[in-house]
PyMOL Python script that loads the backbone (N, CA, C, O; Angstrom):
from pymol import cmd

cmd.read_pdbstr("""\
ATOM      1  N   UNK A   1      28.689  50.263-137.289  1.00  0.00           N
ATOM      2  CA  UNK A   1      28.102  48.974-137.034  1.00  0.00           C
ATOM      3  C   UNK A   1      26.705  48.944-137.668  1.00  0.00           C
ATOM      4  O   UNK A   1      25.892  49.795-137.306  1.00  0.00           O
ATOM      5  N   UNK A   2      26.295  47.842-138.776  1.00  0.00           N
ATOM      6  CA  UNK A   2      25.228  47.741-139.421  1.00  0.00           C
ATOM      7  C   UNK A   2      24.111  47.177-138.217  1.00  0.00           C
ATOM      8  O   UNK A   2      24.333  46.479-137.227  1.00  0.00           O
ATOM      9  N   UNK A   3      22.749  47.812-138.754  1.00  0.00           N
ATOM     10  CA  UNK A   3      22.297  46.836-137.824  1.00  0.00           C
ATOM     11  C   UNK A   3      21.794  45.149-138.112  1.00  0.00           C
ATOM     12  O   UNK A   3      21.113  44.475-137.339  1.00  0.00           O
ATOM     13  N   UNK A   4      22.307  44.748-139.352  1.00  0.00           N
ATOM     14  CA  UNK A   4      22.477  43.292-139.659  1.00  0.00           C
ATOM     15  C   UNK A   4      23.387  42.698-138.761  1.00  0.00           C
ATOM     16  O   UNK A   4      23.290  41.535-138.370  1.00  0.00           O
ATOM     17  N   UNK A   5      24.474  43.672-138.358  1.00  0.00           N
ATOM     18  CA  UNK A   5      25.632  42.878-137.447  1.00  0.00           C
ATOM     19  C   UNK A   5      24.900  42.812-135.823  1.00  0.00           C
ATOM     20  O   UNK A   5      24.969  41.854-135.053  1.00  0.00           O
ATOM     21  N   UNK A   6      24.239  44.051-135.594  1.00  0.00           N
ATOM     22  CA  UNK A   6      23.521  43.805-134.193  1.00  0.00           C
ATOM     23  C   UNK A   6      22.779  43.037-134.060  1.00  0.00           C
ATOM     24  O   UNK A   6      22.708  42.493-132.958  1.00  0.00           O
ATOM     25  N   UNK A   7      21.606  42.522-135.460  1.00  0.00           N
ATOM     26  CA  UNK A   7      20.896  41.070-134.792  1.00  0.00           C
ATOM     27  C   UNK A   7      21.315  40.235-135.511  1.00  0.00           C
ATOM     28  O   UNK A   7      20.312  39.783-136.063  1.00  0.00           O
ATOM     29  N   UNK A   8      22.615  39.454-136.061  1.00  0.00           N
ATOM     30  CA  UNK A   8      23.520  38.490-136.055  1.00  0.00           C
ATOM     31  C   UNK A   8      23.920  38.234-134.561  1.00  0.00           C
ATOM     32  O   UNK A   8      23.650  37.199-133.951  1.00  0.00           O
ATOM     33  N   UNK A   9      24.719  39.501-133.961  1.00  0.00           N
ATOM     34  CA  UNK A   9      24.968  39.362-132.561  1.00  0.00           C
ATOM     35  C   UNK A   9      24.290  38.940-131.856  1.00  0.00           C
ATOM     36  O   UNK A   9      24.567  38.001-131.110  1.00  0.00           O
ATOM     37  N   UNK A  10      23.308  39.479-131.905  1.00  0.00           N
ATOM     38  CA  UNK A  10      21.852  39.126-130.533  1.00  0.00           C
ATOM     39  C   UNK A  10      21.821  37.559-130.733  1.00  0.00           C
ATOM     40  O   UNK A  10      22.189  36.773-129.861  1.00  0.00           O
ATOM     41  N   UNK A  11      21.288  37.146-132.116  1.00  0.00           N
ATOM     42  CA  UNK A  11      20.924  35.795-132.356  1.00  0.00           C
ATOM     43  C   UNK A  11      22.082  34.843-131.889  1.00  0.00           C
ATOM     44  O   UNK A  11      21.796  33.682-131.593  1.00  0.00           O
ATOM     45  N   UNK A  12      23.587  35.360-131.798  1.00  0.00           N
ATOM     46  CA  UNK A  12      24.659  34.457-131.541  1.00  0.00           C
ATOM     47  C   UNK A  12      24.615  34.460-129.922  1.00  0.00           C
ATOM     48  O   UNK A  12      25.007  33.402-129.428  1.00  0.00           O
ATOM     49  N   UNK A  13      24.323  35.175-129.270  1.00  0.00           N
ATOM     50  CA  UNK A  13      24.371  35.516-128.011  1.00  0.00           C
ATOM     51  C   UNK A  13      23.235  34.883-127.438  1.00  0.00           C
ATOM     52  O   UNK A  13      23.341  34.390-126.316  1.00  0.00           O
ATOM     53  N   UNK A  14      21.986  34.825-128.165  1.00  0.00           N
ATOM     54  CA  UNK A  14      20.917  33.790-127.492  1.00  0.00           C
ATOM     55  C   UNK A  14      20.962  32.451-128.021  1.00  0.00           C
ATOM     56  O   UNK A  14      20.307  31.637-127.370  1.00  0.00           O
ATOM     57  N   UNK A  15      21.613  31.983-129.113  1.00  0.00           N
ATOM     58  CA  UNK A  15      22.304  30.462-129.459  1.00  0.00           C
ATOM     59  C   UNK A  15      23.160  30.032-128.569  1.00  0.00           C
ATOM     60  O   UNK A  15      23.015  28.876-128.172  1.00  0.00           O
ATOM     61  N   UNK A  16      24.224  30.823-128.052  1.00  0.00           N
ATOM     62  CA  UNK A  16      25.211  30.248-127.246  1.00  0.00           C
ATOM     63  C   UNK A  16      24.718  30.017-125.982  1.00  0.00           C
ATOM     64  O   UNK A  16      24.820  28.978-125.330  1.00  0.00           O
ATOM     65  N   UNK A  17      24.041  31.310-125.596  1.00  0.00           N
ATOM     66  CA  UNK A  17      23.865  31.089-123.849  1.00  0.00           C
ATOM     67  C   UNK A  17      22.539  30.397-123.567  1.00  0.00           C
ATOM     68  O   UNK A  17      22.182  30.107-122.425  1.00  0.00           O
ATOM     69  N   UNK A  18      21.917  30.179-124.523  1.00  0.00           N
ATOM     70  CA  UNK A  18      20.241  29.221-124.355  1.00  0.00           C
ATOM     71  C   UNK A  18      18.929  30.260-123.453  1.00  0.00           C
ATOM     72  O   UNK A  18      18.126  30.016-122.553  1.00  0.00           O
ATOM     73  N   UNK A  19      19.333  31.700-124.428  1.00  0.00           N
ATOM     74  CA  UNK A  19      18.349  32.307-123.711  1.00  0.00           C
ATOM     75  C   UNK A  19      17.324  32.681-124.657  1.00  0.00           C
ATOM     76  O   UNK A  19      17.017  33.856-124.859  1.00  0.00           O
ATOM     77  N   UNK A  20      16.849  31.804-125.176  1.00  0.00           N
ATOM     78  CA  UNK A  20      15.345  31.915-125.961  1.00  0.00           C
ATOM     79  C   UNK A  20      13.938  32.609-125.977  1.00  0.00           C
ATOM     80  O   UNK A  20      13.095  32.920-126.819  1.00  0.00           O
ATOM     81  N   UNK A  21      14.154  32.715-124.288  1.00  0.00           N
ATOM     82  CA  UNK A  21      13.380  33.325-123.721  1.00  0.00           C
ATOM     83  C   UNK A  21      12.834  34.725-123.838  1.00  0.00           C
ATOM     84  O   UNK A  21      11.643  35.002-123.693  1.00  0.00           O
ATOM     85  N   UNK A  22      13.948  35.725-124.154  1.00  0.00           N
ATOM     86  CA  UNK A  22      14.317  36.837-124.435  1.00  0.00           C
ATOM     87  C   UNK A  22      13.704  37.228-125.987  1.00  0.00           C
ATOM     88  O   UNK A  22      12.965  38.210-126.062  1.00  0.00           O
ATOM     89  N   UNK A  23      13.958  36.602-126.978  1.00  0.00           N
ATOM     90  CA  UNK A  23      13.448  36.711-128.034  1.00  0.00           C
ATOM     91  C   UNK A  23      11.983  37.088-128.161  1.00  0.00           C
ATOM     92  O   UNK A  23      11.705  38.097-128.809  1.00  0.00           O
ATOM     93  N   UNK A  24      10.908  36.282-127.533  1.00  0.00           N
ATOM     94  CA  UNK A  24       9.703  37.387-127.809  1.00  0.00           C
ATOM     95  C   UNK A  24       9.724  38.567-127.275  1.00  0.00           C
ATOM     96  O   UNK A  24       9.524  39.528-128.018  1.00  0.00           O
ATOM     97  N   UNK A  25       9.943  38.761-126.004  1.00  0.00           N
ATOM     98  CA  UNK A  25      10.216  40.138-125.180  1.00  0.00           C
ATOM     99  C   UNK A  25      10.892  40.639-125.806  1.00  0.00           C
ATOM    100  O   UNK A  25      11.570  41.234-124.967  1.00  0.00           O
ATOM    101  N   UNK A  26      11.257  40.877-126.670  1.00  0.00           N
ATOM    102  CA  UNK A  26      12.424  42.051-127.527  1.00  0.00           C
ATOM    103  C   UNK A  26      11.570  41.921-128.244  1.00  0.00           C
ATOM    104  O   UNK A  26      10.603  42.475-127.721  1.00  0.00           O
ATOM    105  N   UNK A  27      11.298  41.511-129.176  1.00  0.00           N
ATOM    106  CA  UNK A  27       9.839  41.470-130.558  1.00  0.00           C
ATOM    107  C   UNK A  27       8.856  42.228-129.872  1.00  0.00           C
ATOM    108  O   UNK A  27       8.815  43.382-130.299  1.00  0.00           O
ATOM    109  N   UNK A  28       7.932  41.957-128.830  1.00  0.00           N
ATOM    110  CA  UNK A  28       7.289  42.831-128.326  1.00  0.00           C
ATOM    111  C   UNK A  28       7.603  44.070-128.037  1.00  0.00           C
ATOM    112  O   UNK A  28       6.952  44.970-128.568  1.00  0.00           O
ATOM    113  N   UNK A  29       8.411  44.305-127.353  1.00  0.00           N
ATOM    114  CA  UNK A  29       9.370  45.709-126.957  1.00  0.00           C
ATOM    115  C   UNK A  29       9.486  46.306-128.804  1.00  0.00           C
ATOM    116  O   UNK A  29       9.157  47.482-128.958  1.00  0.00           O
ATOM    117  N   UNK A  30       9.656  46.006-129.303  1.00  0.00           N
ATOM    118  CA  UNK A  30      10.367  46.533-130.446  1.00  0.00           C
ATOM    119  C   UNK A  30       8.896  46.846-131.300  1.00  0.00           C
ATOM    120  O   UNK A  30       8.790  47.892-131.940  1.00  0.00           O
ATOM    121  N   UNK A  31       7.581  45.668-131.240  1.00  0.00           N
ATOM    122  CA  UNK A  31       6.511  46.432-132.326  1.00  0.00           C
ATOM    123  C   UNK A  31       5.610  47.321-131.003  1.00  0.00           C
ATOM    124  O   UNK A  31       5.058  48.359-131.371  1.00  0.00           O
ATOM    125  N   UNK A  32       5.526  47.087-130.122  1.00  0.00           N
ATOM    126  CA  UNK A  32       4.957  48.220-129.364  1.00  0.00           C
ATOM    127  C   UNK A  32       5.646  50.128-129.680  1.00  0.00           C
ATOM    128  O   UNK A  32       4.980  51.163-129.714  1.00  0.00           O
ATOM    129  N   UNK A  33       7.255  49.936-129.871  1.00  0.00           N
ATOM    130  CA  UNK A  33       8.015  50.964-130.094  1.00  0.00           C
ATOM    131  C   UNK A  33       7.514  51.514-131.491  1.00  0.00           C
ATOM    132  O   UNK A  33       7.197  52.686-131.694  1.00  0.00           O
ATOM    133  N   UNK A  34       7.489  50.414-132.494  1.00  0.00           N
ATOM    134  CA  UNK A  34       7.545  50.800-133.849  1.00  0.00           C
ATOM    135  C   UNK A  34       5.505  51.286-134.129  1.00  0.00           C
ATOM    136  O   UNK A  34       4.871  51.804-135.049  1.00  0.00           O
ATOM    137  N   UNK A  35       5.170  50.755-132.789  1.00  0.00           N
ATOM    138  CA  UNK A  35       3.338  51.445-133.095  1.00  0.00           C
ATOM    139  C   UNK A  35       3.606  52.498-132.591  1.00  0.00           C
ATOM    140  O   UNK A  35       3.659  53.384-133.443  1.00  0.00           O
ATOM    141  N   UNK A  36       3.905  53.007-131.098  1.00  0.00           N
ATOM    142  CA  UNK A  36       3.856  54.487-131.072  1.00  0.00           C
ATOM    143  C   UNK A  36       4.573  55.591-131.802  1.00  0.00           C
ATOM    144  O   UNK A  36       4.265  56.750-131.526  1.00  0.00           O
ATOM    145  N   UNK A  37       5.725  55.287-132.926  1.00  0.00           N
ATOM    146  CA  UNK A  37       6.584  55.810-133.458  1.00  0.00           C
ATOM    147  C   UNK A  37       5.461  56.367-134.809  1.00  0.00           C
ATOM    148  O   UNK A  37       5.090  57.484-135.170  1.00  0.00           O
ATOM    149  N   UNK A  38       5.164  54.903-135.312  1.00  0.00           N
ATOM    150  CA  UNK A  38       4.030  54.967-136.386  1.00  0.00           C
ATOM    151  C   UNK A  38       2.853  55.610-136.196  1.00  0.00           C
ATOM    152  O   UNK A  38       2.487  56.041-137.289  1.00  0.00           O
ATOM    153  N   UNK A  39       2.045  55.897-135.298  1.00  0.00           N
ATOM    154  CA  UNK A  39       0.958  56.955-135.036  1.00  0.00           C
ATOM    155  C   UNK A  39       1.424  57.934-134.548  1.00  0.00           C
ATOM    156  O   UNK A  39       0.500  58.656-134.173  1.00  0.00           O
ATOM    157  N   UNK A  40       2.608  58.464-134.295  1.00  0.00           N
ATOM    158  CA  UNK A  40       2.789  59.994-133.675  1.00  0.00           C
ATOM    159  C   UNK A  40       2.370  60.968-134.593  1.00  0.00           C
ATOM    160  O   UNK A  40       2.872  60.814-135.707  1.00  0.00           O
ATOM    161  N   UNK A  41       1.599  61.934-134.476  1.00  0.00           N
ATOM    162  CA  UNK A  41       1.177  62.559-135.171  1.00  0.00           C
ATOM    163  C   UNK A  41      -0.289  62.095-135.949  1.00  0.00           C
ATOM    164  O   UNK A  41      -0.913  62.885-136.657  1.00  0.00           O
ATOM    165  N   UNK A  42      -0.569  61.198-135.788  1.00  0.00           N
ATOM    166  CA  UNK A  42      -1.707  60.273-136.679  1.00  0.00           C
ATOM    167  C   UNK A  42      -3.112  60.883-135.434  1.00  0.00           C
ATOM    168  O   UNK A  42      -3.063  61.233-134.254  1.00  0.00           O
ATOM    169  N   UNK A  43      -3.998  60.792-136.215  1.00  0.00           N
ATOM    170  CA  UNK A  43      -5.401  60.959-135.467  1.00  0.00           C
ATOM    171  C   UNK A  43      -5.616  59.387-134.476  1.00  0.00           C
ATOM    172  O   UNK A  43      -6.441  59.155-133.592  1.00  0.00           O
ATOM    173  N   UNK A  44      -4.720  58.656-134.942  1.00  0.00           N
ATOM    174  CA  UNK A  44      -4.838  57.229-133.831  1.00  0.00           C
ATOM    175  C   UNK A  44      -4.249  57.692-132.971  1.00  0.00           C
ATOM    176  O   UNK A  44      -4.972  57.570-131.982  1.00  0.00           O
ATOM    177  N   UNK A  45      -3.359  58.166-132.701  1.00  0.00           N
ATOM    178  CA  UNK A  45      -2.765  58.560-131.347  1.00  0.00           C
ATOM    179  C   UNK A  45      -2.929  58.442-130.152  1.00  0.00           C
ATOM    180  O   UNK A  45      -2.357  57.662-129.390  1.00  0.00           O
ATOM    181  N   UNK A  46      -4.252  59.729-129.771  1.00  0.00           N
ATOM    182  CA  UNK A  46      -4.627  59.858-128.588  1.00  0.00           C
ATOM    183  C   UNK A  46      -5.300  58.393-127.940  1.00  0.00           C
ATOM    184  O   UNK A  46      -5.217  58.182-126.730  1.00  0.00           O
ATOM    185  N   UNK A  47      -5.998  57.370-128.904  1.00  0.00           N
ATOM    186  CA  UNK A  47      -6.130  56.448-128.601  1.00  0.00           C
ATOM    187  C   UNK A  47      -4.977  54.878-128.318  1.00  0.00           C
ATOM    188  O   UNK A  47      -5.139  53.785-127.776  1.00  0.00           O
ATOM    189  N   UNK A  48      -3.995  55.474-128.932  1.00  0.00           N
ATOM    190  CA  UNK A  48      -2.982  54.309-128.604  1.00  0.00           C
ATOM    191  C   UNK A  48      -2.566  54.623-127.192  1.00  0.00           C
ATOM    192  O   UNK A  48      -2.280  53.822-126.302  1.00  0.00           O
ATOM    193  N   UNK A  49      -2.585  56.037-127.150  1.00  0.00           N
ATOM    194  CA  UNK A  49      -1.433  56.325-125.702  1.00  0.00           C
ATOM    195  C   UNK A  49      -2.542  55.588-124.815  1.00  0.00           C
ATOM    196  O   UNK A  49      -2.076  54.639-124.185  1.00  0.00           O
ATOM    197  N   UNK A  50      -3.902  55.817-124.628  1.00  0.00           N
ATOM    198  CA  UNK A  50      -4.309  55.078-123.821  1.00  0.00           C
ATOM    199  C   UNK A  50      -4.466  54.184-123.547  1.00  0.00           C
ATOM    200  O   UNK A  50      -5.331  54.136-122.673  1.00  0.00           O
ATOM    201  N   UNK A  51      -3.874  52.777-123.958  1.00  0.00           N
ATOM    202  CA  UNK A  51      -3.550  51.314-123.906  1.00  0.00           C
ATOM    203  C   UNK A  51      -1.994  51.761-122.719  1.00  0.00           C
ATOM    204  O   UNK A  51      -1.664  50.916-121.887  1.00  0.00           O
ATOM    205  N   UNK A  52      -1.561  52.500-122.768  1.00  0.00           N
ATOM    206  CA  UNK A  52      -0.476  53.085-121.881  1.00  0.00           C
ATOM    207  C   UNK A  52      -0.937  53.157-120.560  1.00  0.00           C
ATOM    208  O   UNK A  52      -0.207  53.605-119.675  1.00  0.00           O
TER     209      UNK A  52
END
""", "prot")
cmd.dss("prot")
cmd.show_as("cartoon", "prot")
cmd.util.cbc("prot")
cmd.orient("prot")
């Protein structure tokens, strides 16, 4: 399963059921993930975890 087909899915699944809502909360969830992923190891680090 590509993940083009997983957010085709998502997007069909919040078109049909009118849950719009959900869409920023996953965007958030997802660049908060992709910042601590991106400084692991980085001298930013110790300062991101502490927004934690």
């Amino acid at each position: 399963m590509s993940k083009l087909s997983i957010m085709a899915e998502f997007w069909e699944f919040l078109r049909v059921r009118k849950k719009f809502w959900l869409l920023p909360i996953v965007l958030v969830l997802g660049l908060l993930g992709a910042l601590i992923v991106l400084t692991q190891g980085s001298a930013v680090a110790p300062f991101i975890y502490t927004l934690f």
